[in-house]
C-alpha positions as CSV (number, residue, x, y, z in Angstrom):
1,X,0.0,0.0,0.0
2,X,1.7,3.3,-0.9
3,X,2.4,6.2,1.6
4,X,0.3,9.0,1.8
5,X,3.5,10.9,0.4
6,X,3.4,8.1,-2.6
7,X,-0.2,8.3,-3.0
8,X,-0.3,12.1,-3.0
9,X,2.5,12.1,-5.8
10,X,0.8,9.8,-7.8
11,X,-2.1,12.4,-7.6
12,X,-0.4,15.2,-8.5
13,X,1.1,13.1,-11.8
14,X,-2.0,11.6,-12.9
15,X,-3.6,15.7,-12.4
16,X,-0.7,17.0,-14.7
17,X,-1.8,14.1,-17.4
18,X,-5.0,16.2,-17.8
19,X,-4.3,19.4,-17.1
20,X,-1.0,22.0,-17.0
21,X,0.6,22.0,-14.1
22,X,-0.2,26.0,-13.5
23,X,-4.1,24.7,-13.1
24,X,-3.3,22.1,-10.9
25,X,-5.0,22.9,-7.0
26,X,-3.6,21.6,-3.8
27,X,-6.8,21.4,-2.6
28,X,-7.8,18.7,-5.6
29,X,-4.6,17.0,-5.4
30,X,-5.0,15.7,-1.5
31,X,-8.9,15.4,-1.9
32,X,-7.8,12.8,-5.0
33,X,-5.2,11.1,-3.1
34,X,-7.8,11.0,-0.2
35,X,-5.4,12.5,2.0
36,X,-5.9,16.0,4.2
37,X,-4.7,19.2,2.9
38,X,-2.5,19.6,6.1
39,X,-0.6,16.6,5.4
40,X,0.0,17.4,1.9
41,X,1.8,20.6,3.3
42,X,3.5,18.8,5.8
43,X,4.9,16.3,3.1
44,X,5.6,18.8,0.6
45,X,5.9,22.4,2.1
46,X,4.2,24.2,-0.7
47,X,3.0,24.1,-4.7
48,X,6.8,24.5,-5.4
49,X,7.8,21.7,-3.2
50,X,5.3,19.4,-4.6
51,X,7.1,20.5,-8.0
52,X,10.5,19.6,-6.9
53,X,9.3,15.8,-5.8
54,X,7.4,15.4,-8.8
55,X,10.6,16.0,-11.2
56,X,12.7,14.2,-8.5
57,X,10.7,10.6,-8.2
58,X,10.9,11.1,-12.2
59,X,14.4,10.9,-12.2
60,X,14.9,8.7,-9.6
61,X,12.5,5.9,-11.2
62,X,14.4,6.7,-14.6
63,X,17.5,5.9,-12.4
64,X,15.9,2.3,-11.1
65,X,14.9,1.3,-15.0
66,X,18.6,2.3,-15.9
67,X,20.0,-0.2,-13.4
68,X,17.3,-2.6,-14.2
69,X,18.3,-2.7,-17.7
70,X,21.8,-2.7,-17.4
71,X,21.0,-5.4,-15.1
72,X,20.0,-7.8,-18.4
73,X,21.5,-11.1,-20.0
74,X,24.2,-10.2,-22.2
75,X,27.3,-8.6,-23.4
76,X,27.7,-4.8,-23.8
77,X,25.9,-4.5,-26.5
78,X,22.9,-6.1,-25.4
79,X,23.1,-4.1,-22.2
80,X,23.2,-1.2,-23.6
81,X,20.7,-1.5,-26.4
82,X,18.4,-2.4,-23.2
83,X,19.3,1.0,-21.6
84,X,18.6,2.7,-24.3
85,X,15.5,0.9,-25.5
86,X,14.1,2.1,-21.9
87,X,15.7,5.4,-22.1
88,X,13.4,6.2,-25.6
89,X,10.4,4.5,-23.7
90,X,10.5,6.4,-20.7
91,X,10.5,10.0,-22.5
92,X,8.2,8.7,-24.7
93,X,5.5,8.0,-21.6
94,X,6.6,10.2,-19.2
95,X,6.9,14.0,-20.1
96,X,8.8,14.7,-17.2
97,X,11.4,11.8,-17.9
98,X,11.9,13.7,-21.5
99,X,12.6,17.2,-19.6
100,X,15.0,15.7,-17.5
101,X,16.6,14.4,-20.4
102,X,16.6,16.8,-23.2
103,X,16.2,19.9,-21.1
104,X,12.9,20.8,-23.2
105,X,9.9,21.4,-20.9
106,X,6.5,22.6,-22.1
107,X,4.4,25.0,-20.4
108,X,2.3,22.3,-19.3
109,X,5.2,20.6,-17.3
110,X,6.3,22.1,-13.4
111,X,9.5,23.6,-14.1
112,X,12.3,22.1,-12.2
113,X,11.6,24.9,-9.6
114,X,14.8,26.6,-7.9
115,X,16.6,24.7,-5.1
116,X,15.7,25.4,-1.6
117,X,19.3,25.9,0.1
118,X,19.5,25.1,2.5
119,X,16.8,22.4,2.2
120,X,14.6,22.9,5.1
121,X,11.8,20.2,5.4
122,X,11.7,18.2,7.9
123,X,10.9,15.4,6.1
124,X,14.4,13.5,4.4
125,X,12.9,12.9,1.6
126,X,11.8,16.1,0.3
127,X,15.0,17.5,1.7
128,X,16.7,15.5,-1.0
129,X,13.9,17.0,-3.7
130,X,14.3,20.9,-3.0
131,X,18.1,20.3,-3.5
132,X,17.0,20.2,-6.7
133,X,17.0,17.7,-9.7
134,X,20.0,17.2,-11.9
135,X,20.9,18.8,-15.2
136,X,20.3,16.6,-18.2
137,X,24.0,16.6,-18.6
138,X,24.6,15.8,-14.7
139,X,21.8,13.1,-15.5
140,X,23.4,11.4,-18.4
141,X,26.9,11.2,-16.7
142,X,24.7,9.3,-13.7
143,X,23.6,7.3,-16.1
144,X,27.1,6.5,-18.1
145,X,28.9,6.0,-14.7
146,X,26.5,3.3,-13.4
147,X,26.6,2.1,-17.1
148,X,30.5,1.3,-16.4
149,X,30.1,0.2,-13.1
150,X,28.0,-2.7,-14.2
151,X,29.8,-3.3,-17.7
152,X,33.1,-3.7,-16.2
153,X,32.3,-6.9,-14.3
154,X,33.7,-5.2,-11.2
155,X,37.1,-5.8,-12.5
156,X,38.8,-2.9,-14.3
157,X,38.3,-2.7,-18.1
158,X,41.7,-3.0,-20.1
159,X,40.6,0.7,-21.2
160,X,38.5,2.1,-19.0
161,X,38.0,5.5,-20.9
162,X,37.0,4.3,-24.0
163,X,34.1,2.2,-22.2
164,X,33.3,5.3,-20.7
165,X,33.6,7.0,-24.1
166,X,30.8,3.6,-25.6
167,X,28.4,4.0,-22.6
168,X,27.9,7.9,-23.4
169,X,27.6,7.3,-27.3
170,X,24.9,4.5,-26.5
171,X,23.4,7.3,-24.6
172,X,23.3,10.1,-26.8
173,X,22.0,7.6,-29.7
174,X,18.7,7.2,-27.8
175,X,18.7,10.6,-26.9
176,X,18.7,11.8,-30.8
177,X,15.7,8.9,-30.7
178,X,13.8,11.0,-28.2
179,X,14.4,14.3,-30.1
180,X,14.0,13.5,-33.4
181,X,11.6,10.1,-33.5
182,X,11.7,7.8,-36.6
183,X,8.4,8.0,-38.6
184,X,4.9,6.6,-36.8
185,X,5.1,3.5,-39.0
186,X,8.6,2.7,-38.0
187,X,9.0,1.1,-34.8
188,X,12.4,2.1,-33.6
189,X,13.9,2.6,-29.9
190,X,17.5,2.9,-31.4
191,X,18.3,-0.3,-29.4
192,X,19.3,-1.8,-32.8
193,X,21.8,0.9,-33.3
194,X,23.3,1.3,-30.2
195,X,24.1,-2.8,-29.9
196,X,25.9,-2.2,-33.4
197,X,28.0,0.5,-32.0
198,X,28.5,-0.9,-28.8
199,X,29.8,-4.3,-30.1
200,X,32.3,-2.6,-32.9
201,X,33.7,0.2,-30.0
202,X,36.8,-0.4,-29.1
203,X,35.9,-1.2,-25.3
204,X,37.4,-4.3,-23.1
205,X,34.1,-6.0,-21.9
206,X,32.2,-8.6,-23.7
């Protein structure tokens, strides 16, 4: 059963699916959630706050997928095509997943809202929120790093910077598939491209 800080998330997302985020009442998001006003406040602080953990459980279930997926039967190339199969999935389904990434946020979308420093709540996790979300370039080196942490076996590759160097390629290929996608009738989640690259790079893990 989710928290109340869960289920009042979940409340505020399935709000912004229908309407912008500017529209979106506090009132309506607790009396969805079935959850008092005063705790919403408690949990989040303000409008701003709610924001800030919004965009942050985004990134941090982007983050879990990443690890799940890199987490796959394979070599490096089938790794990777599964990272980037669910990288071009998730900013396909979840707006704020794309903002994250590309940096382009519509109107519609809550701005990743300023960080609150020093973070103030008294409750850890939205502490961790209003220090604000990361860059999409402090995001993709998140996501490169763990990508070398699990392709390297936990042994060091023979060339560690050219892994490095295959991870953030694989990367950016799925990116260009989230800005730019193929035509409706062509399926494509650049997985098929990436395991190509990946498998002809000149990295040390198989």
């Amino acid at each position: 059963m989710p928290t109340a800080r869960e289920a009042l998330l979940d409340a505020a997302h399935a709000a912004l699916t229908t309407r912008p985020w500017p529209t979106v009442r506090m009132v309506d998001v607790a009396a969805a959630a079935g959850i008092s006003r005063q705790t919403l406040y408690n949990e989040f602080g303000s409008k701003d706050g709610l924001a800030r953990a919004l965009v942050r459980r985004a990134a941090d279930g982007y983050l879990a997928g990443v690890e799940q997926a890199l987490g796959t039967a394979g070599g490096t190339g089938d790794r990777l095509a599964a990272t980037a199969a669910w990288t071009v999935r998730s900013t396909r389904t979840n707006a704020l997943v794309r903002g994250l990434l590309t940096g382009c946020w519509e109107d519609r979308l809550p701005h990743p809202a300023h960080p609150v420093r020093p973070p103030g709540s008294l409750v850890p996790a939205q502490r961790r929120a209003d220090a604000g979300a990361p860059t999409p370039a402090e995001l993709l080196g998140q996501v490169r790093d763990r990508a070398v942490a699990a392709l390297d076996g936990g042994r060091p590759p023979r060339d560690p910077a050219a892994l490095a160097v295959t991870c953030e390629l694989a990367l950016r290929l799925a990116l260009s598939y989230a800005l730019v996608p193929p035509h409706p009738q062509v399926a494509g989640d650049g997985a098929p491209l990436v395991r190509v690259v990946a498998e002809r790079a000149p990295d040390s893990v198989t």
